[in-house]
N, C-alpha and C positions, 0 to 999 in steps of 0.2 A: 504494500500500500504506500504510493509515494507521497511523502508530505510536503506541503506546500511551503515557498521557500520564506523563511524568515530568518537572520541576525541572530533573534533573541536567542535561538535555541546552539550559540554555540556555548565555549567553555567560559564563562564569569570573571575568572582569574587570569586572562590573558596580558592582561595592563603592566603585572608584575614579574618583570624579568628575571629568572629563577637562577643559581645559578648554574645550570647545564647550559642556559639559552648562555649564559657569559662567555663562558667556558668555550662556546662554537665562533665567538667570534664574528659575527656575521656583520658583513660591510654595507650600511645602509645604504637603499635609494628610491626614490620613487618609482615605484613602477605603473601605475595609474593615475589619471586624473580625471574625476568623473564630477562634472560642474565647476563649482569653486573649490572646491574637497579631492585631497588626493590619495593614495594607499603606500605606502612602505612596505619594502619589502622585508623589515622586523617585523611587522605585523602578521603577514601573512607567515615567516618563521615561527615565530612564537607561537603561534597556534599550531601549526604541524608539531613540534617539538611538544606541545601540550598535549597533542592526540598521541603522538608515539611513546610518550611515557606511560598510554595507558594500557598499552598494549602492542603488541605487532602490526605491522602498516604491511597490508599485501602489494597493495600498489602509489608507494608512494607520489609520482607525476600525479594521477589521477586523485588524492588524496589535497595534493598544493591548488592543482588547479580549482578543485570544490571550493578548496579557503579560501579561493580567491574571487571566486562567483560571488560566495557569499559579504562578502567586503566591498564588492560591486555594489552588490545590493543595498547593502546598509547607508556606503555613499552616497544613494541616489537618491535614500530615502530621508536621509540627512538632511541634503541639497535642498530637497524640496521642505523639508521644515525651517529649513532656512528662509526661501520664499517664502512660505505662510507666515515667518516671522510667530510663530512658535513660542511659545512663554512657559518655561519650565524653573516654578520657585528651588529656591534653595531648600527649604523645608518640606517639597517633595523628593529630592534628592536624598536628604538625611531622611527620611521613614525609607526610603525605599533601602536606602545602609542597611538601614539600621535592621531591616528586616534580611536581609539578604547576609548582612555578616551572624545574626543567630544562629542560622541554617549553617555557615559555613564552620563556625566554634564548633559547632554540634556535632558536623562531620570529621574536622580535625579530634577530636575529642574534650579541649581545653584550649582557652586565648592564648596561653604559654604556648600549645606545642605549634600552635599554627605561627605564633612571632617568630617561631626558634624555624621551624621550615623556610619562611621570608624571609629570617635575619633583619626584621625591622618589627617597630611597635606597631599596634592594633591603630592608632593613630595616624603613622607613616603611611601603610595601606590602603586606609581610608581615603587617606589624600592622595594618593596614586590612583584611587578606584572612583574619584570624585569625576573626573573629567568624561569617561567612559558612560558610568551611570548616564549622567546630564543627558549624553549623548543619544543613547538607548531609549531614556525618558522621551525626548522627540522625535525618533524613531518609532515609537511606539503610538506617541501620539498621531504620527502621519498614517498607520498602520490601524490603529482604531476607526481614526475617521474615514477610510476608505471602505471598512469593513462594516461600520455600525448596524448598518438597516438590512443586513442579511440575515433572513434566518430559513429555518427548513422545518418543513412540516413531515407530522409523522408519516404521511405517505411517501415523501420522499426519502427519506431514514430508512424506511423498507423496501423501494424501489435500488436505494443506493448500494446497502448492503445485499442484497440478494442477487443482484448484479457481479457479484464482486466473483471473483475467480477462488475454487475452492482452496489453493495455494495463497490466495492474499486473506482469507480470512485471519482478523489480527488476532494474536496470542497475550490470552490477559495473563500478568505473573500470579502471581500470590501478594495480595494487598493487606494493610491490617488499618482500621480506624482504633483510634485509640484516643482513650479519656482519663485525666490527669486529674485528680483533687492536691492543690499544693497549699505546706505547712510552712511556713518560715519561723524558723524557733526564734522565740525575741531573744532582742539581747538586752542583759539588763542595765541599770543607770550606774551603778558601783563598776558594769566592763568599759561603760562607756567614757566615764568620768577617769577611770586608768587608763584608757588609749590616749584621751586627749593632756593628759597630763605627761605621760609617755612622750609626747609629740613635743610638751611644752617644752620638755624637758631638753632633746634634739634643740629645738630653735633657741635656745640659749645658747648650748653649745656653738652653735653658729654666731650668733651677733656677736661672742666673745672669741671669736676667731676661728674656730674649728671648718677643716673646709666642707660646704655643701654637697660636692657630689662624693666624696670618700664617706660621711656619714649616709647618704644617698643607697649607696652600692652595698655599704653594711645593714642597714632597718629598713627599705622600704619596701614595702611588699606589691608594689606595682611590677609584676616579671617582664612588663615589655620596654619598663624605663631605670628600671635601680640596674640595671649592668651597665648602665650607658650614663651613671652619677647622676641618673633622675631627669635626664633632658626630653624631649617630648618630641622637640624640631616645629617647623613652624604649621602652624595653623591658622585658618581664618573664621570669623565670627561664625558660629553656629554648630560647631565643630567639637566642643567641649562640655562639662556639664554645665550647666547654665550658670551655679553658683563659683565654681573654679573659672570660670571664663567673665564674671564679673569682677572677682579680683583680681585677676590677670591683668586685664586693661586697664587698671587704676595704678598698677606697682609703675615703680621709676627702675630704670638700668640698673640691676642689683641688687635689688630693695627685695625683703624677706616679709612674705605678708603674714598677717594674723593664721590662726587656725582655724579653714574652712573643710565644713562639713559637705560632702556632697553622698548621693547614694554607695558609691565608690566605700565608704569610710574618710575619715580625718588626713587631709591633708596639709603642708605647708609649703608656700610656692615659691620661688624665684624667676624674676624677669631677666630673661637672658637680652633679649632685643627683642627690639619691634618695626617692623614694616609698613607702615599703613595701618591697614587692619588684619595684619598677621602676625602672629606673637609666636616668642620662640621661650619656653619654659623650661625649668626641671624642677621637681616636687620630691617629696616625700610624703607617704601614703602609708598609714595605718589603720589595718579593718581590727574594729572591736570583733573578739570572737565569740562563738555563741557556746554558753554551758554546755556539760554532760547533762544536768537537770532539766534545764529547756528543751534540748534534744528528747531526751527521755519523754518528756511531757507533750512533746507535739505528735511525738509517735505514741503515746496512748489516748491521743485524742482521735486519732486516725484508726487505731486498732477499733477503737467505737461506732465511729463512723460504718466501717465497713463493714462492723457487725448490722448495724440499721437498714446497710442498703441490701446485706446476705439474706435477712430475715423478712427481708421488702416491707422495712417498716418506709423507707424513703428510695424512692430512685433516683440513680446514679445523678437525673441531671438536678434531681430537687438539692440532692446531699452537697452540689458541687456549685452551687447555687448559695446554699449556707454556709459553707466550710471553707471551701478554697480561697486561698490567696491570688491566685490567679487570674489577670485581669481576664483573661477566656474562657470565665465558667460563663459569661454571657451567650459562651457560643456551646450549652450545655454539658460543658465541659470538655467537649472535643479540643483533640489539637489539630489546630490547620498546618498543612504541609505548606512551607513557604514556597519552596520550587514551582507548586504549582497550582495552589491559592486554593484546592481543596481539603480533607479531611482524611485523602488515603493515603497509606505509606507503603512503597514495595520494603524488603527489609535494608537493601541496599542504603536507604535514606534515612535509618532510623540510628538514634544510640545504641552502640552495640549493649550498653548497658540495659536498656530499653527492650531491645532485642530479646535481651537474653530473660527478661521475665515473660514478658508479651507471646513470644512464645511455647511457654507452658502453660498458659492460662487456655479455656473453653472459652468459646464467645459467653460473652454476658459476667463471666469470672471477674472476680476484681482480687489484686496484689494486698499482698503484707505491706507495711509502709516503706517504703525503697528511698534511700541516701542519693539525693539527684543535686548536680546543681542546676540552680536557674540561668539566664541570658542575662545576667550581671555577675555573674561569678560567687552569687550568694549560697551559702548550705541549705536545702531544703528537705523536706520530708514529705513522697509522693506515695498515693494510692493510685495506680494505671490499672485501668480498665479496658479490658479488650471487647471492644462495641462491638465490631465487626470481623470475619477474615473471609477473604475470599481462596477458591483450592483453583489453582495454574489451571488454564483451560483455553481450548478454541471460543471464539465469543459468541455468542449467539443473543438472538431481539429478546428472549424472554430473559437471561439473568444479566444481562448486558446493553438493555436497552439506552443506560445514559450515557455509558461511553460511545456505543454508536450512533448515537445522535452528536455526542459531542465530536468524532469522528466525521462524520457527514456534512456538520456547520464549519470544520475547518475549512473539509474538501471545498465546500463552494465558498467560502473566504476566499483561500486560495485562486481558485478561479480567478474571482473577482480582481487581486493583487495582480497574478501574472498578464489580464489582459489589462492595469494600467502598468505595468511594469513594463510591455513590449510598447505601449505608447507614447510612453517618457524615455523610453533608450532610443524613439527616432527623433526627440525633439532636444535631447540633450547630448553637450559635448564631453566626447572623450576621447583618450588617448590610451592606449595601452602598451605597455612594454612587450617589445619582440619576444621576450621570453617567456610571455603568456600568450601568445595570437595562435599558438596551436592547441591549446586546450579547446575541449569539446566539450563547450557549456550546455546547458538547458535552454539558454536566451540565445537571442541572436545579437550579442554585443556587438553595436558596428563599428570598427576601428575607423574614427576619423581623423 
């Protein structure tokens, strides 16, 4: 079943040049120019290098030239957002992070092991993936509005799939829905009141000369900045927690701020430089930690819990509704899949920790309390519920009817896309490097 051509759906992390891509060397140049927008051929690298690390490459030509269609595409679709003049805030840029990097911790497994992979902080990354997004963002914007007013009706969802050659019927994996009720054990005012005394204590040491990044690299529990003596590197407004980023922009060249609280824990900052509206910091960061008692106590409120929803004195969405800490018991406690804005998970996509309970449960089963952290790096204590699983299967209209409808609305999206895609490749210019003109694309790019 071919899918219709989109950008979005390539690799995320291509922005951040790893070091294997360093390591090759590779001599930049442009090799297209499609409107005002051009393609490098780093780009089109980097992404081959990203597919081949995930596997064996049968045919590589045939693999560069794909990546290179699809960067066509993206160009053109760009270009045209540019035309439309296009309005993409900042603060859809940061949710759209901000969503896309919890997915990514998740998969790495911890913020640490993913900094330690890039060799830069959660921060750094950010700001390397800031440009990309934006970009994507209007991309996608050009790609909605072409698509909006399509839709298919169940006759055609039937007509379309029944059509289909018995070799393209799609193969669904094994999927799981799952529902979280989450504890965050408090911490109490006697940790709280030691952390920041802890900290007062540090920022003495400093104003009486002790240097900031050596006490930095010794106590600060921030892992993508105390090896680097707490430095941050530069950032621009919106970028930071909103309380750390108001004291930032108030410090002079040097200057040691008071101790600011942000969800993070206790920090203390220093202004390194500032550019404009880009600041360049190092801090020191202290999380109060949470009891054995509190722990203890959030997981026998959850042992309860679970008993209420075993004995169906409550269902899972009422209990998760009362209980949970989780700003998405509103979505009855399910977890949405960030990758792809629904509620299913192959296992590929899940915590292996996650995994490894989720998997021995019965649908409708609900877990012992399980030691998770959250998308802040906080300790929590989770009851996962296994709503749904689905068993690997050829798909068919009665257990599969919403994937083949959503299957069917791409198809004719797509449609839609390729035939203005083949009308804006006659009315727009381009230029292609000789050493793509033999690839045998899908379009009919005309070299002008």
């Amino acid at each position: 079943m071919r899918k219709f051509t989109s950008i979005l759906l390539l690799i995320l992390f291509i922005i951040t040049v790893d070091h294997s891509y360093a390591q090759e060397q590779i001599i930049d140049e442009v090799v297209a120019v499609v409107g005002a927008n051009y393609i490098l051929a780093s780009e089109v690298e980097t992404q081959y290098i990203q597919y081949r690390e995930q596997g064996a490459v049968a045919d590589a030509r045939a693999l560069r030239c794909r990546i290179f269609e699809d960067l066509l595409f993206q160009k053109l679709m760009l270009n045209q957002a540019e035309l439309d003049s296009v309005v993409i805030t900042e603060d859809m840029v940061n949710q759209t992070m901000d969503a896309r990097f919890r997915y990514y911790i998740q998969q790495f497994g911890s913020q640490e092991k993913m900094e330690k992979f890039y060799k830069k902080s959660l921060l750094e990354i950010r700001e390397d993936f800031r440009s990309v997004v934006k970009q994507q963002l209007m991309v996608d914007e050009v790609q909605q509005g072409l698509v909006k007013d399509v839709k298919v009706t169940p006759a055609e969802v039937r007509r379309m799939f029944n059509e289909l050659p018995k070799d393209s019927v799609p193969f669904i994996e094994k999927e799981y829905e799952i529902g979280r009720i989450v504890k965050e054990p408090a911490i109490s005012k006697q940790e709280m009141d030691a952390t920041r005394e802890r900290l007062k204590a540090l920022r003495e040491r400093i104003l009486n000369g002790e240097n900031f990044n050596a006490l930095a690299v010794l106590y600060s529990e921030d892992p993508g900045s105390s090896k680097k003596g707490g430095e941050i590197g530069f950032v621009g407004r919106g970028q930071l927690y909103a309380e750390y980023e108001a004291a930032s922009f108030q410090l002079k060249r040097g200057e040691i701020s008071d101790i600011i609280k942000t969800k993070a824990g206790y920090h203390i900052i220093q202004l390194i430089e500032r550019r404009g509206e880009q600041i360049n910091t190092r801090h020191i960061l202290l999380m109060p930690k949470v009891s054995d008692e509190e722990i203890n106590k959030a997981s026998r409120l959850l042992d309860s819990v679970a008993i209420l929803i075993r004995d169906k004195k409550l269902t899972f969405e009422e209990a998760a509704l009362k209980y949970s800490d989780d700003p998405g018991k509103i979505n009855g406690g399910l977890i949405v899949n960030p990758n792809s804005g629904n509620t299913r998970f192959p296992p590929a996509q899940l915590d292996p920790k996650v995994l490894s309970v989720v998997e021995k449960l019965k649908t409708g089963e609900i877990s012992r309390p399980i030691a998770l952290m959250n998308d802040e790096g906080k300790q929590t204590l989770q009851l996962l519920y296994l709503a749904n699983q689905t068993i690997p299967h050829s798909a068919n209209l009665k257990e599969d009817y919403n994937e083949i409808q959503e299957w069917a609305l791409n198809k004719k999206k797509g449609e839609v896309i390729d035939k203005w895609l083949s009308d804006k490749i006659s009315k727009t210019y381009f230029r292609i490097s000789s050493g793509y003109q033999d690839c045998k694309f899908m379009h009919n790019w005309e070299v002008k």
